[in-house]
C-alpha positions in Angstrom: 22.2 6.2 -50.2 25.9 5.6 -51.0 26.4 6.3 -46.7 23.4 4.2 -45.6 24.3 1.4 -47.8 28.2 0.9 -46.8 28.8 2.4 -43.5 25.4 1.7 -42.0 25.1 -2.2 -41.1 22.0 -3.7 -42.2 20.7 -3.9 -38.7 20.7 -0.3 -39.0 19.5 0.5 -42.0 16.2 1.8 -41.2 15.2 3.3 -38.1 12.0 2.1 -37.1 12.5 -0.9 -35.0 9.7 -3.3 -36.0 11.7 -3.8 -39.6 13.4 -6.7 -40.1 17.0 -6.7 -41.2 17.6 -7.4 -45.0 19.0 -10.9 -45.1 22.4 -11.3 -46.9 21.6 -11.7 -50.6 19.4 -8.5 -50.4 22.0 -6.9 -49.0 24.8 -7.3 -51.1 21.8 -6.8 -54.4 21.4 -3.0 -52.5 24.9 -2.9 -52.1 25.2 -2.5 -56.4 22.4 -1.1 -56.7 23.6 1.8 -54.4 26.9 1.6 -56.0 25.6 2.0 -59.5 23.3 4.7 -58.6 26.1 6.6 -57.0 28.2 6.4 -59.8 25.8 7.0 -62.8 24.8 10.2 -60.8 27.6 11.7 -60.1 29.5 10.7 -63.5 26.1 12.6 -64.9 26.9 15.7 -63.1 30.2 15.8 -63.7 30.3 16.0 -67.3 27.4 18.3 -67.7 28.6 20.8 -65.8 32.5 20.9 -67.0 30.9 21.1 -70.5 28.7 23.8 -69.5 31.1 25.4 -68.7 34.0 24.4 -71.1 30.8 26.1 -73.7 30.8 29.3 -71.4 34.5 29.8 -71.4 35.1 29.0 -75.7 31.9 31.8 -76.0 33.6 34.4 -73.9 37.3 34.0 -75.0 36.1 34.7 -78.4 34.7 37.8 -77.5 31.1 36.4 -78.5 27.9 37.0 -76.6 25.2 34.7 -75.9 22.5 35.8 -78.9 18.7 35.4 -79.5 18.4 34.6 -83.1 14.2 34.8 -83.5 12.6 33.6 -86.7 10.9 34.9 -89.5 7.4 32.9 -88.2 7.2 34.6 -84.3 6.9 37.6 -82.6 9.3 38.0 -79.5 7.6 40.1 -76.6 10.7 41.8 -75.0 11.1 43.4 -71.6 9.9 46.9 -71.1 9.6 48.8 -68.1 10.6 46.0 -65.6 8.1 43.3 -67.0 8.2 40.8 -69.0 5.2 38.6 -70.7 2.8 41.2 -68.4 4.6 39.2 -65.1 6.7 41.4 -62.9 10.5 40.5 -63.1 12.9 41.4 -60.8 16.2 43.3 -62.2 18.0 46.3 -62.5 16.6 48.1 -65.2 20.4 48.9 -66.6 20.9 45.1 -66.2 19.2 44.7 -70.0 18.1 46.9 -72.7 14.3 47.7 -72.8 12.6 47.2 -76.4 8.6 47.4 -77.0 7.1 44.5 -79.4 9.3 43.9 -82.5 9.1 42.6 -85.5 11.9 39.5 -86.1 13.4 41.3 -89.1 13.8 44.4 -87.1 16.0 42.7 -84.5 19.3 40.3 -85.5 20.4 39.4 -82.0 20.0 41.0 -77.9 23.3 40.7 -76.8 23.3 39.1 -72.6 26.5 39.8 -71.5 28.7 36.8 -70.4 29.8 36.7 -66.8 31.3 33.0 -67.1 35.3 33.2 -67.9 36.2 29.8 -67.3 34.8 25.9 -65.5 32.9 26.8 -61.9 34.8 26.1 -58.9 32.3 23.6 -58.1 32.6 21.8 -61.4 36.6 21.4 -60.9 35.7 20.2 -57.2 33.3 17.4 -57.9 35.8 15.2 -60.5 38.2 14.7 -57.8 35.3 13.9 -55.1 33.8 11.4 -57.6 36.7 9.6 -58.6 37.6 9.0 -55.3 34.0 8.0 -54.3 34.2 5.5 -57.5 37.3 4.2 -56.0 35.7 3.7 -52.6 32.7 2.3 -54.0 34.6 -0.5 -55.8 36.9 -0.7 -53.0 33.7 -1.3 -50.9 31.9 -3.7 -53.0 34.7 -6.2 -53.5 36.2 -6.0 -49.9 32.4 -7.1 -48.6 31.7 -10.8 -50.7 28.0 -11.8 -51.1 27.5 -13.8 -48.0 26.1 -17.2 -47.9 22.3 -17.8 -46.2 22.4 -18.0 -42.5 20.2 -20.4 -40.2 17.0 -18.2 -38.9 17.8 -19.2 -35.6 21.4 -17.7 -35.8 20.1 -14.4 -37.8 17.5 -13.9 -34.5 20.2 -14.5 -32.0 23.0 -12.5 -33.5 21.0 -9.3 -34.4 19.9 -7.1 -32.2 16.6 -7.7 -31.1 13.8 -5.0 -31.3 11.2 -5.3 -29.0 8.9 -7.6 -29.7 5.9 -5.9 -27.9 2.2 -7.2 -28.1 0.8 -5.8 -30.9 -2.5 -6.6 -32.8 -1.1 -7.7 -36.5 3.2 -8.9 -36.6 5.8 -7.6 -38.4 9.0 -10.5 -39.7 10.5 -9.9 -36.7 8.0 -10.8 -34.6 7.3 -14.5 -36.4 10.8 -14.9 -36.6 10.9 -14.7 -32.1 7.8 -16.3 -32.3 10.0 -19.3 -33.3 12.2 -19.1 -30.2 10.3 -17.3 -27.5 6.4 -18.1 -28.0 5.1 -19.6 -25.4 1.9 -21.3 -24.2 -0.8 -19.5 -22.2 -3.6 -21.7 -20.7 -7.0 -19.2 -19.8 -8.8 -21.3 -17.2 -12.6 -19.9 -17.1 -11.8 -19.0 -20.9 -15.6 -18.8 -21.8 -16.9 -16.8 -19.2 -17.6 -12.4 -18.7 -13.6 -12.2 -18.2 -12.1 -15.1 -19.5 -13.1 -14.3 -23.1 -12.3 -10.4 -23.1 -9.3 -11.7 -21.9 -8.8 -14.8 -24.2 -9.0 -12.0 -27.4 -6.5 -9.9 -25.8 -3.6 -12.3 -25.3 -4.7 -13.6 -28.9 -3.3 -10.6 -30.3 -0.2 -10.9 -28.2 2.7 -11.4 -30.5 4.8 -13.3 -27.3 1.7 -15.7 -27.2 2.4 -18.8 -29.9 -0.2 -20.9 -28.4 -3.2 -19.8 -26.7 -5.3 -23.1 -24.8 -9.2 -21.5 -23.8 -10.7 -24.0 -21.1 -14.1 -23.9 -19.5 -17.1 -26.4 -18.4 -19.5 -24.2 -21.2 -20.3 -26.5 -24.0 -19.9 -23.8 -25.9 -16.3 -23.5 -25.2 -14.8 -24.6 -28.6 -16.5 -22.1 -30.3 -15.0 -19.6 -28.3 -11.9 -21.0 -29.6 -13.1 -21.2 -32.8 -14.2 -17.2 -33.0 -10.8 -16.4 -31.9 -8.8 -18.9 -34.5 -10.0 -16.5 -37.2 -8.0 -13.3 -36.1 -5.3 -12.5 -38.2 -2.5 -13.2 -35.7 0.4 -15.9 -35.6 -1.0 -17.8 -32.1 -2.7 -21.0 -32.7 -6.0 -21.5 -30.4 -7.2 -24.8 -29.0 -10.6 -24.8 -27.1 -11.4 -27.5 -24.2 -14.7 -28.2 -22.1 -15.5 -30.1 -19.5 -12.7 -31.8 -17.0 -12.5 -34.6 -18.8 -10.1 -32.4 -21.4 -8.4 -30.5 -18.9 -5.2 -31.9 -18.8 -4.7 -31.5 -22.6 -5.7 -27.8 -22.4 -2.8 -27.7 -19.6 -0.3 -29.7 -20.9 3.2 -28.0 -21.8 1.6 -24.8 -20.6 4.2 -21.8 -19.3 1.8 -19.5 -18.0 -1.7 -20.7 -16.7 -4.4 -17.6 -16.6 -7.2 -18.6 -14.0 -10.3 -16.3 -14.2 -12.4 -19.4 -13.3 -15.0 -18.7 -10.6 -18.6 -17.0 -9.6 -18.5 -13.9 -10.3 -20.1 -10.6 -7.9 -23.1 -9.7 -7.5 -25.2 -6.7 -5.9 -24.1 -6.8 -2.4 -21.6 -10.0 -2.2 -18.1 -9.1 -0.9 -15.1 -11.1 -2.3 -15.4 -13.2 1.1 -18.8 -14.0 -0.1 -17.7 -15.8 -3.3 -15.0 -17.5 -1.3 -17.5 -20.8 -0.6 -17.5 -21.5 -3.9 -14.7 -20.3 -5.9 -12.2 -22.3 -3.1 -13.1 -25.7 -4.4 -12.7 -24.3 -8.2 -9.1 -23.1 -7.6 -8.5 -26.1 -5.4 -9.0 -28.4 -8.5 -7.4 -26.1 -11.3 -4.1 -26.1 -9.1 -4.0 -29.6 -8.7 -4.5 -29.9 -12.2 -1.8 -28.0 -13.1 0.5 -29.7 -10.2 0.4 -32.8 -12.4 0.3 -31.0 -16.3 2.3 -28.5 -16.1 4.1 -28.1 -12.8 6.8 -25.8 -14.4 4.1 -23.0 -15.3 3.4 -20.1 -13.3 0.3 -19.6 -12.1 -1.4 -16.0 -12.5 -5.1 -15.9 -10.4 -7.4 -13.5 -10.9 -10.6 -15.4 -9.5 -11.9 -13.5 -6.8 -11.2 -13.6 -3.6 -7.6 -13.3 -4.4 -6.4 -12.7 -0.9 -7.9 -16.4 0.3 -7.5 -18.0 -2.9 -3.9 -17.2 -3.5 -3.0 -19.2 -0.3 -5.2 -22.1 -1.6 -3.5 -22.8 -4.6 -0.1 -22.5 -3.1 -1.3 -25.1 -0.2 -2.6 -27.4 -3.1 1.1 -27.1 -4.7 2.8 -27.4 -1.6 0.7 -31.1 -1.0 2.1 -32.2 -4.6 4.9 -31.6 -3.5 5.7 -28.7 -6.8 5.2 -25.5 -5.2 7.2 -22.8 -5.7 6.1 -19.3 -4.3 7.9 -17.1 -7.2 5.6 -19.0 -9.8 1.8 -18.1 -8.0 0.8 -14.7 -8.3 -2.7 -13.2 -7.3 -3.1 -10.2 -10.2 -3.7 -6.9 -8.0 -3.2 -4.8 -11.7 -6.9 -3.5 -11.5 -6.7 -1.7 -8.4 -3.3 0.1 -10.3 -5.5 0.3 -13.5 -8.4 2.2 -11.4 -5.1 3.8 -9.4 -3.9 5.7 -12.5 -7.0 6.3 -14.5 -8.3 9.0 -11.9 -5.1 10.5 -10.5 -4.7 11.0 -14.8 -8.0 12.9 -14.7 -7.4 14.5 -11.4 -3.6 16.1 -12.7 -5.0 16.4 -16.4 -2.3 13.9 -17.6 -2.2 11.0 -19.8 -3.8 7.9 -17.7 -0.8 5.9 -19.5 2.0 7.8 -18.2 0.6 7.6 -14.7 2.3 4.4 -12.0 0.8 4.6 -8.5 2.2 2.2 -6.8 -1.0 -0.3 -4.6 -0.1 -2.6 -2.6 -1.8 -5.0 0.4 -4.5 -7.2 -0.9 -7.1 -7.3 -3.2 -10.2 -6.2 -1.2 -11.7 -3.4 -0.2 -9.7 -1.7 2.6 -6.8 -4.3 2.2 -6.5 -2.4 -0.9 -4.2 0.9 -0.1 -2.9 3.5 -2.8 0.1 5.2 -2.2 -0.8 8.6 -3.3 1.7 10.4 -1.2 4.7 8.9 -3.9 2.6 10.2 -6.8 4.5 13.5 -8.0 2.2 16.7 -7.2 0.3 15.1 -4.6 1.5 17.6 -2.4 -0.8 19.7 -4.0 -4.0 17.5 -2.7 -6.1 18.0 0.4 -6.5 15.4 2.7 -10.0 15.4 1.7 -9.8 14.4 -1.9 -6.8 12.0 -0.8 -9.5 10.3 1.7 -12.3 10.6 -1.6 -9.5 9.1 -4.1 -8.3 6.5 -1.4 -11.8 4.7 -0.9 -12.5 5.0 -4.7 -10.0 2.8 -5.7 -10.7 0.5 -2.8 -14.4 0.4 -3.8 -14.4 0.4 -7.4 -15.6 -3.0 -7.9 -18.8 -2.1 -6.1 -19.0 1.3 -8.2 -19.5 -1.2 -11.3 -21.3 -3.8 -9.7 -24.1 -1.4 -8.9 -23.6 0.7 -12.5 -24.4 -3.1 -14.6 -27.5 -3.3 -11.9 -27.1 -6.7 -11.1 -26.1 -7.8 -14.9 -22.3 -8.5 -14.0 -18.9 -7.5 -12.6 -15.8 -5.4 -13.4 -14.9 -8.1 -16.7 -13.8 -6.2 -19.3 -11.6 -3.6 -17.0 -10.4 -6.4 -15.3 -9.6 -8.1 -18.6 -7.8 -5.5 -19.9 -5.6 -5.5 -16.6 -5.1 -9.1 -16.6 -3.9 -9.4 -20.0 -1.5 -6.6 -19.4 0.0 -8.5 -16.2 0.6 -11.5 -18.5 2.2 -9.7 -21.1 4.6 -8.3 -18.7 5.1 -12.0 -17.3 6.2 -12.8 -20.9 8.6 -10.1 -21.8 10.2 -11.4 -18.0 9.7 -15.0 -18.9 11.7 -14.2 -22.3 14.6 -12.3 -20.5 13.6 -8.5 -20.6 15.2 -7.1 -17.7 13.7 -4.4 -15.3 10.2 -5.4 -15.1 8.5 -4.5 -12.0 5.0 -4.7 -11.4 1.9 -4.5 -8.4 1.2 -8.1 -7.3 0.2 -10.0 -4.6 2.8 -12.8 -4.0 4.2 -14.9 -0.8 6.9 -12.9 0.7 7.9 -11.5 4.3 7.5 -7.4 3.3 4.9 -7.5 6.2 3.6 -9.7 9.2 1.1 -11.5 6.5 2.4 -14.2 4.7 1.0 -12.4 1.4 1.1 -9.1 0.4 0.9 -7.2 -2.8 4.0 -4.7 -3.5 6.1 -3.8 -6.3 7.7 -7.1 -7.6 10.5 -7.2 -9.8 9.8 -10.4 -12.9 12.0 -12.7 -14.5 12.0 -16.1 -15.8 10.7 -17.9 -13.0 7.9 -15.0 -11.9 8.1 -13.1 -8.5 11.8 -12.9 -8.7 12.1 -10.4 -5.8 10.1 -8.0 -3.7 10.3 -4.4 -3.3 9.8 -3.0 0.9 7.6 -0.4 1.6 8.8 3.1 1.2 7.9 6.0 4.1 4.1 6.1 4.3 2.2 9.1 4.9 0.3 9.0 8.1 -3.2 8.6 7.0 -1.3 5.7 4.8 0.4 3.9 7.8 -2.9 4.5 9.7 -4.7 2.2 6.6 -1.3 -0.4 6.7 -2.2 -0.6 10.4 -5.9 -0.9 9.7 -5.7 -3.5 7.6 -3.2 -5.9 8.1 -5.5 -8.0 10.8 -8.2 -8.6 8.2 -5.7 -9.3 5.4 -4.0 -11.8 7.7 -7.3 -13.7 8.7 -8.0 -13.9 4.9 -4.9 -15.7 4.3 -5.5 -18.1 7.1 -9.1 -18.3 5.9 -7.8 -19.9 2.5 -4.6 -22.1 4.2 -7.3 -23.7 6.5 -9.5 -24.8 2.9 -7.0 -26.0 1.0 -5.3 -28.2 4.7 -9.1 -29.3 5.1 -9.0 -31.0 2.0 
């Protein structure tokens, strides 16, 4: 305690991360409390043991034993035969005499011999070590003065930060960066099979102080509504209908856009591309005149044509900025590292395959040949794994039987994109993540690769490493159709 409490600096003091620090009143109030403690204990020990043994050393200079007196009322059971009380005792049997039950008046006193001749070593040690811990103590408590109450603001931006992470329930920490680095996140499509799976995960997302939940449902409010009552420091605010759209985007720093159609039993993402176009179209101009600072994170489907689209719309208003539109590729690495998990008997968590390309079917391409023990793979299941994580949309699309799309996987992955979009946004270095973004890593204008975050989104890009060749052969496969997607969606959003 007396270590902790002097040496340690509050910031310190515990070693879990998600405790706050003890403000400065606090501290100084477990600075006396420490050095009382200290003192009274080792003040305590002192004096019993030097007049233990002070006792010991009078008894044996006077050539006295230590006697047991018993009285006339009890009858004292004595060792015999190595036992005492009918328990075994462990000592030399010429150690102590042996007697069989006795009668008080029979016996005056058992003489113990003394082995104590004067104070214990560690008796004489200990008053010199507590006096000068005293000393230190006091020394301590009136070289540190009780500090006067800092601002909030200053306490967060002096101490060390712990990460804030996004964790269902907050710790003080946690409200106290709330105050500084919350931010507003805008779920376009908020009522709908992803939208709301998505909506409650960014609720509980500590980095989240404002969460805006749009859609054209009527019953969009109550969406918002449900999700207001969760125990978490974000406020919710639910809009319908276009009419409120500009209030659900205004001051927004990240706008979430599930919005859109979703699959069904033999559609293709091209197939949804007639009608989800003209959704995105209108979101992004939306946004162009609300919140032109935000970055935009699409996860409508398909993401290869409608990525292009919003940046066209952007580029017309004259606010576009390629780092801050980002087409979410986070499923196919979801899908990526959930089987090569169950296929090396490891933790899906600890797994990162790197995807990159598009976000459809064969644009879609795994590199399994940089996942460690790969080596160890034939070419067949590489093939099988390969065109499972291309096709794994379909694999749930025919599992729900007509009744819906990948939502909730793809929730889960969207949420976790935006969360690592906020850590960026709020300065956390070293954040690289699969997305599709505008960049020259290939002939097509977009490509998903490793991408590197920071305050203003796709900060950089990460090339291509060496590709196996059934890889390059699916690189060279695919970049004509990725290409003619792209152009697909620059042609909409000119045409309009």
């Amino acid at each position: 305690i007396f270590f902790r409490a002097f040496v340690c600096p509050p910031e310190t003091m515990f070693a879990r991360k998600d405790y706050a620090p003890l403000d400065n009143n606090a501290w100084s109030c477990f600075q006396v409390l420490a050095m009382v403690a200290a003192v009274s204990v080792s003040v305590g020990a002192t004096v019993g043991l030097v007049t233990s043994s002070a006792s010991q050393t009078n008894l044996a200079s006077s050539g006295l034993t230590t006697a047991v007196r018993p009285t006339a009322q009890t009858t004292v059971r004595m060792p015999i035969h190595g036992r005492l009380s009918g328990n075994p005792i462990h000592h030399s049997d010429k150690a102590l005499p042996h007697f069989q039950d006795t009668e008080p008046e029979d016996i005056q006193s058992v003489a113990i011999p003394s082995h104590n001749r004067g104070p214990s070593i560690s008796a004489l040690l200990l008053v010199p070590i507590t006096l000068a811990g005293v000393v230190a103590t006091l020394w301590h408590a009136v070289r540190k003065p009780v500090a006067t109450p800092v601002d909030p603001l200053e306490l967060v931006s002096t101490t060390p930060k712990a990460p804030v992470g996004c964790v269902y329930g907050g710790h003080r920490i946690d409200y106290a960066m709330m105050a500084i680095s919350g931010k507003k996140v805008a779920v376009l499509g908020g009522a709908g099979g992803i939208g709301q799976p998505l909506a409650l995960l960014l609720k509980g997302c500590d980095m989240v102080s404002h969460l805006s939940v749009y859609d054209l449902a009527n019953f969009t409010p109550g969406v918002a509504v449900d999700l207001s009552h969760i125990n978490t420091p974000c406020t919710v605010s639910g809009h319908k209908g276009a009419e409120e759209l500009e209030a659900a985007l205004e001051g927004a720093d990240v706008v979430v856009i599930p919005a859109g159609i979703a699959r069904k039993p033999g559609m293709t993402r091209d197939d949804l591309f007639n009608t989800n176009a003209g959704i995105i179209a209108s979101l992004a101009g939306a946004c162009a005149k609300a919140c032109p600072e935000a970055i935009l994170v699409l996860i409508a489907n398909p993401v290869n044509s409608l990525v292009p689209v919003a940046a066209e719309v952007l580029k017309k208003a004259g606010v576009h900025d390629p780092r801050k539109v980002i087409g979410v590729t986070s499923l196919d690495v979801t899908r990526a590292n959930t089987w090569v998990g169950e296929m090396n008997g490891e933790n899906p968590r600890e797994q990162n395959v790197v995807v990159v390309g598009g976000h459809a079917g064969t644009t879609i391409l795994p590199l399994l040949s940089q996942v460690p023990g790969s080596d160890r793979w034939s070419d067949e299941q590489i093939k099988a794994l390969t065109n499972r994580i291309q096709f794994g949309g379909e694999e749930v699309v025919k599992a729900k039987d007509g009744a819906g799309s990948a939502t909730l996987s793809m929730a889960y992955s969207g949420a976790e994109f935006v969360r690592q979009i906020l850590r960026a946004i709020n300065g956390e270095q070293g954040i690289v993540e699969c997305c599709y973004t505008e960049n020259n890593v290939t002939e097509a204008s977009f490509f998903a690769t490793p991408t590197t975050l920071g305050p203003n989104g796709a900060e950089s890009v990460t090339s291509l490493p060496e590709l196996s060749a059934f890889e390059q052969e699916g690189l060279d496969s695919m970049l004509p159709d990725l290409k003619a997607q792209i152009a697909k969606g620059v042609e909409f959003a000119k045409s309009l």
